[in-house]
Structures are given as C-alpha cells and as structure tokens.
N, C-alpha and C positions, 0 to 999 in steps of 0.2 A: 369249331368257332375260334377266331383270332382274338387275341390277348395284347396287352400292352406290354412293347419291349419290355419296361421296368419286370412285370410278375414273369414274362416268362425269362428273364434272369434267372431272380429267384427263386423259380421252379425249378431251372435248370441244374443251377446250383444246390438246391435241396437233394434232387436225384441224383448226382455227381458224389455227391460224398456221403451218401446213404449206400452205393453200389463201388467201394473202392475194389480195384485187381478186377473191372469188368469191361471187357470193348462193348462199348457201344455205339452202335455205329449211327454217322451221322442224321440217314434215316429215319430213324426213330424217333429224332427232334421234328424233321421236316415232318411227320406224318403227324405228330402232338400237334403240334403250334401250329398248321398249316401257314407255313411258311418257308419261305426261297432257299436255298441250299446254302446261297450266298449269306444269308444272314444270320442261318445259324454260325456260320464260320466267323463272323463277326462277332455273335455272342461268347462263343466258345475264347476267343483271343483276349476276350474281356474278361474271361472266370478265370482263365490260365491265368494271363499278368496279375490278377488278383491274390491268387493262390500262392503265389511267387512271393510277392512283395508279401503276404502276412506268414505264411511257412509253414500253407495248410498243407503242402503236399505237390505233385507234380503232374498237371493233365498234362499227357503225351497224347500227340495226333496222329492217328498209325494210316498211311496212303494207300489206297489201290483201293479194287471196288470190295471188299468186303473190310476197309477201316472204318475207322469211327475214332472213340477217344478212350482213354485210361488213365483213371487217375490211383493215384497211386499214393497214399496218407503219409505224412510225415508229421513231427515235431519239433521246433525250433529246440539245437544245444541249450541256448541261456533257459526254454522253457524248462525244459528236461532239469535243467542243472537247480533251478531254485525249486521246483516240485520234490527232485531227492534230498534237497539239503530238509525241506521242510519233512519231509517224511524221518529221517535221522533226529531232528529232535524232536518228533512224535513218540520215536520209538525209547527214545533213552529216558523214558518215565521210569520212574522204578519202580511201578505197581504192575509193570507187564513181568516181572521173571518167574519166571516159573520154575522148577525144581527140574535139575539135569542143566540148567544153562539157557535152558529156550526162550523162550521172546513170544506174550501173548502175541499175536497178527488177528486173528480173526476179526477183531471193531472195526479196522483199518481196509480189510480184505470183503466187507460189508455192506462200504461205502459206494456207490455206483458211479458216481465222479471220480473216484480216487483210481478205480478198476480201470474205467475209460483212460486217464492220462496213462497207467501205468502199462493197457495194451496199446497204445500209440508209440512209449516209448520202445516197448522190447519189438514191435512190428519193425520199427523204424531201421534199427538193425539189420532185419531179417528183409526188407523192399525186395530186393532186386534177387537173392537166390534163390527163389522158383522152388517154395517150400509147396508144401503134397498134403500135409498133417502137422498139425500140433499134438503131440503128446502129454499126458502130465497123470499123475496117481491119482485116486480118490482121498481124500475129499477138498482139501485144502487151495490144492492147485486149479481146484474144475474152476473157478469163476476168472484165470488168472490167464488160464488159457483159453477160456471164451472171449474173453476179452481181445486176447490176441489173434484168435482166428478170425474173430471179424473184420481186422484191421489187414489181416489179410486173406480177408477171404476163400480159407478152406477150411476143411472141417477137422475138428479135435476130435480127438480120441479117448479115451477113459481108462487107463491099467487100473485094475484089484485087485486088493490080497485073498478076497472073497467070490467065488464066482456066484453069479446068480443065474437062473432058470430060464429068464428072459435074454441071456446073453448067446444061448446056443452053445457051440463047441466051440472051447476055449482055446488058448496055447497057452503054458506057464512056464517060467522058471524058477529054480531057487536061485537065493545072490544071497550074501553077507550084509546084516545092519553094518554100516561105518562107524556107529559110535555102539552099540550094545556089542557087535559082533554077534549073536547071534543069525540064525540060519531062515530064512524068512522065504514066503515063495508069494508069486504075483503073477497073472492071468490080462490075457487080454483077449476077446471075441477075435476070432478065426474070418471075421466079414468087418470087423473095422478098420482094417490095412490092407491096402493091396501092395502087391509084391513087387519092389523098384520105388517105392515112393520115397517123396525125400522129406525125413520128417527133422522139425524143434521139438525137442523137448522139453519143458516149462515145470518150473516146480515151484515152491513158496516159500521153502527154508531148506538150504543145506549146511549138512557140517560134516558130518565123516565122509558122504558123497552112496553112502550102499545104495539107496531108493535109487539113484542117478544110475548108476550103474548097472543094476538090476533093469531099468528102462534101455538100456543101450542094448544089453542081451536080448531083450525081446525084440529089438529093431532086427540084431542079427536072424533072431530065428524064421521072422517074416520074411527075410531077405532084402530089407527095406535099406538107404542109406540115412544114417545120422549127419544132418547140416549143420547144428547146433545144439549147445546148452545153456538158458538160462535160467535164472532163480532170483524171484524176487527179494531174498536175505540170504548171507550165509553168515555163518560164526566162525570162528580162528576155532582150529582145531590143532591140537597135540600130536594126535600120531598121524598115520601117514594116511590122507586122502585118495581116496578109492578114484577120484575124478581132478583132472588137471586143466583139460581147455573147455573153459566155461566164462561164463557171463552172470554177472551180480548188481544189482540196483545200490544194493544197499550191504554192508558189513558188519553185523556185533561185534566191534574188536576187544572189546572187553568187561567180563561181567566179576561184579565183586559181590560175591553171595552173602558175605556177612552186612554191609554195608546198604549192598542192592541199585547201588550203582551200575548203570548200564552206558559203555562210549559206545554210539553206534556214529557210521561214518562212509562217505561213500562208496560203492561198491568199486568194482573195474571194467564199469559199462563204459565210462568214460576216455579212458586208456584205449579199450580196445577199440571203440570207434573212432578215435583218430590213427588207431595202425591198420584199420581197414579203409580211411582214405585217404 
C-alpha cells in the first residue's frame, strides 16, 4: 500500500538512523513504499542534505547493482564540546570522592541519555577505521561500550577477572594493577573474538592504565589488532603509566582529599580529533 511522501520520509529516516554502518540498498525502499526507484533517490537527497545541515551523520550512496545507502552517525564538535564541559562540572561535586582518589561515575553512567551522547561521541572518532569489536572489562565499562557498538554497529566484547560457566573456554592473562601494582589476571571467552579482528577498547576510568594494558595483552593473544583506546575519565597519575596513546572525555586533574575539592576538565578527545583531521 502507498503512503504519503511526507510519512514515508519519516519512516525512511526513522530506519536510517535506527540501522547506522548498514547498506541498504535502494530495493528495499522501492519494495516498502511501492514506489519508483526514481523517487526514492529523491527522498534519499532529501535526508542526506538534512543530515548534513543538522550533523546527524553522513548517508553515503554506494553505486552498482548491489548499492544502496550508509549512514554513518556523527556528532556535531560544538555538541560534543558543551556535553563534556557540562559533564566536568557534574563531576567536580565533592560528594563523588571516593577513598584512593576515584571519582563516584556510576549515577552519571546510569543515565540512558547521557550513555547515548557519550556513544555518539567516542563512535564519532572511531567512523571511518573499520572497527570488528569493542572491548571493555566488567562491569563499569559494559553499558559505555554498548553504547558505542551501536553507533557503530558491531558487537562488544566483555573481559573478566572471573570466568563463569556459561562462557566456555576461556583465554587469560596476568597484567599489573597500574596504581595497586598488584598481580591481577582477566579472561575472555575463546568464541568472542575472531582472530584478525580490529578491536576499541573502552573503559570508564583510567589512572595507572594496568586494566588498559591487560586488555591489549588479550588482543595480542587472540591475534586480533588494537585500533584504539578510550576512557570515559582518567585521573593525573604520579608514576609512570602503563598506557600512552589513548583517548579521554574528561580528566580529574586534581583531587584535594582534605578539602574534597575535585578540578575535573576536559579530556584530549578534543586535541586528538583535530590531529586526526
């Protein structure tokens, strides 16, 4: 049954950025809407230049006979930039410090709006290198990295320091806590990675960098390659970090335990995405 242009815009566009990193080829409008090939291509021109001017992201037109379209989610710098600033005075409450220097996140980490911009932004980054996997540890990181696999479209992974029953054969390694220094060991299912995959890996607060590193190690032993790091917080840390090229939202630069003063400020998400274009 045929629809009025106006709803199947709307429709179009609803499915369009509900299926980001998916070809779809033109077909599949024409056989929806029964309607001309010709006029989906007009619709399509109309959700692009749309998506353009507001800086939802980038529907590309891919040609020959098995193209169709791909879109591809972004977020606007100035959006990104007043989201993080507002998150840094979220965080510099004093009632978040917690003992060792840490920073409560969990209320913030909670929030299903807050998750959504913050996988948009860390996606944003990641568009265009043909990531495989997202990574990240239990438990903190899991909804930070769902967040980001949606935006692009593959499937996260889950490391444990705990193997459980339901995960099969595992693979593990030991790695060094960064700031306890202690000897720590972590596990990932033997069928969550395939071998060559190009993974991110995501976490939600670093400071000495051990959890980071310890996830690298398991990339290696998969055989998989590492594309990225990042972390939605990290803290200024004293001695020497375990992890050097990485990516941060946001930075505790400093924490006054007597006082309970916390500066937080933003990270070098911002840096690095302008030396990446």
């Amino acid at each position: 049954m045929k629809i009025k242009r106006s709803e199947r815009l709307i429709d179009m566009t609803a499915y369009i950025l509900n299926h980001p990193h998916t070809l779809t080829p033109l077909t599949y409008f024409v056989k929806k809407y029964e309607s001309a090939k010709s006029s989906i291509s007009e619709d399509l021109t109309i959700i692009k230049k749309t998506f353009k001017e507001r800086g939802f992201g980038v529907l590309e037109t891919v040609a020959g006979a098995a193209g169709g379209v791909i879109f591809t989610p972004s977020i606007p710098f100035s959006e990104s930039k007043t989201m993080i600033d507002s998150l840094c005075e979220r965080l510099s409450e004093q009632d978040r410090l917690l003992p060792g220097g840490y920073v409560y996140l969990s209320d913030l980490l909670g929030e299903p709006q807050l998750l959504k911009q913050i996988g948009q932004i860390i996606s944003t980054q990641y568009a265009n290198k043909n990531i495989d996997a997202v990574m990240t540890v239990a438990t903190k990181g899991v909804p930070i990295a769902q967040a980001v696999s949606y935006y692009l479209n593959v499937p996260f992974v889950i490391v444990r320091r705990d193997s459980k029953i339901t995960e099969g054969s595992t693979v593990s390694v030991n790695y060094v806590s960064g700031s306890s220094e202690r000897i720590e060991k972590m596990e990932l299912s033997k069928r969550s990675l395939k071998r060559g995959s190009r993974v991110l890996v995501v976490d939600d607060f670093m400071k000495g960098g051990g959890t980071v590193n310890g996830m690298k190690a398991l990339i290696e032993e998969f055989e998989a390659e590492l594309v990225g790091i990042t972390v939605f917080a990290e803290s200024t840390f004293s001695g020497r970090r375990m992890v050097e090229d990485y990516t941060s939202l946001i930075c505790v630069k400093e924490v006054d335990t007597k006082t309970k003063n916390i500066t937080v400020v933003p990270g070098n998400y911002f840096s690095v995405m302008e030396e990446d274009n």
